[in-house]
N, C-alpha and C positions, 0 to 999 in steps of 0.2 A: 098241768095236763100234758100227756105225753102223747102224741101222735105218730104212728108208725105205718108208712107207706110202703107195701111188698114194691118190691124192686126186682125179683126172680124174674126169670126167662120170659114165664106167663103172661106175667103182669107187665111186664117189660111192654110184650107186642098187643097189649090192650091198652095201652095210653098211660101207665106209669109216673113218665117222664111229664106228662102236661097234668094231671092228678097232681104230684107233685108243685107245679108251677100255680096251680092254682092256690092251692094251701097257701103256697109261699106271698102271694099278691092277697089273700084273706088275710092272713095274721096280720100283715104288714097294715092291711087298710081298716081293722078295724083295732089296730093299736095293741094287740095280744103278744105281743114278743117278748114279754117279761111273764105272762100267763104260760102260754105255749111254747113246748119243745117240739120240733118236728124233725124225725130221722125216715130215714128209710131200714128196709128191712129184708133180710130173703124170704124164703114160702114159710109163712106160718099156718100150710095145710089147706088151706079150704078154698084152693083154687075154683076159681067158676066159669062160666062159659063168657059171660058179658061183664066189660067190666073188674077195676082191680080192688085188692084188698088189703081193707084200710084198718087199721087197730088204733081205737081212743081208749087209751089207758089199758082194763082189761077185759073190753067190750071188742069183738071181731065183727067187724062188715062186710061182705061180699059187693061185687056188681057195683062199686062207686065210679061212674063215668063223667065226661065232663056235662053231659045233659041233667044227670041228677045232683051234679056237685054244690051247687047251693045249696038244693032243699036240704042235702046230706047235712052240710054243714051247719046250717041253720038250726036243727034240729038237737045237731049229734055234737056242735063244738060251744056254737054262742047258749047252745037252751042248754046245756049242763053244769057250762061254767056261771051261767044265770043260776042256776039251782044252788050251787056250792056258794056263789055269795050272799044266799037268802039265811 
């Protein structure tokens, strides 16, 4: 799985940089580091108002902040790569 965090201007001054850190303390804690690749990325278009944008694989997400960052994750990293190992 390939995870790609905008890093552009936008996303920059909407929390990016802790988006970022949190991924990085996920992968690490629930032991995906040999599953998950995480880069950053410039604008892949679909800047939003609240919130940066995050691309799992070839799925784009708007609006992932640190308030929704788990459920994000929960959903969109552990429950997919759950799917692919079924």
């Amino acid at each position: 799985m390939i995870i790609q965090v905008c890093v552009g201007s936008s996303c920059h001054l909407k929390g990016s940089e802790e988006v970022v850190g949190l991924f990085q303390k996920a992968i690490e804690d629930h032991g995906l580091d040999s599953d998950v690749t995480l880069a950053g990325s410039f604008c892949v278009g679909k800047c939003n108002r609240i919130g940066v944008t995050v691309q799992v694989d070839d799925q784009v997400f708007t609006g992932v902040t640190r308030e929704n960052f788990k459920e994000f994750f929960d959903n969109n990293v552990l429950g997919k790569l759950n799917q692919e190992r079924m």
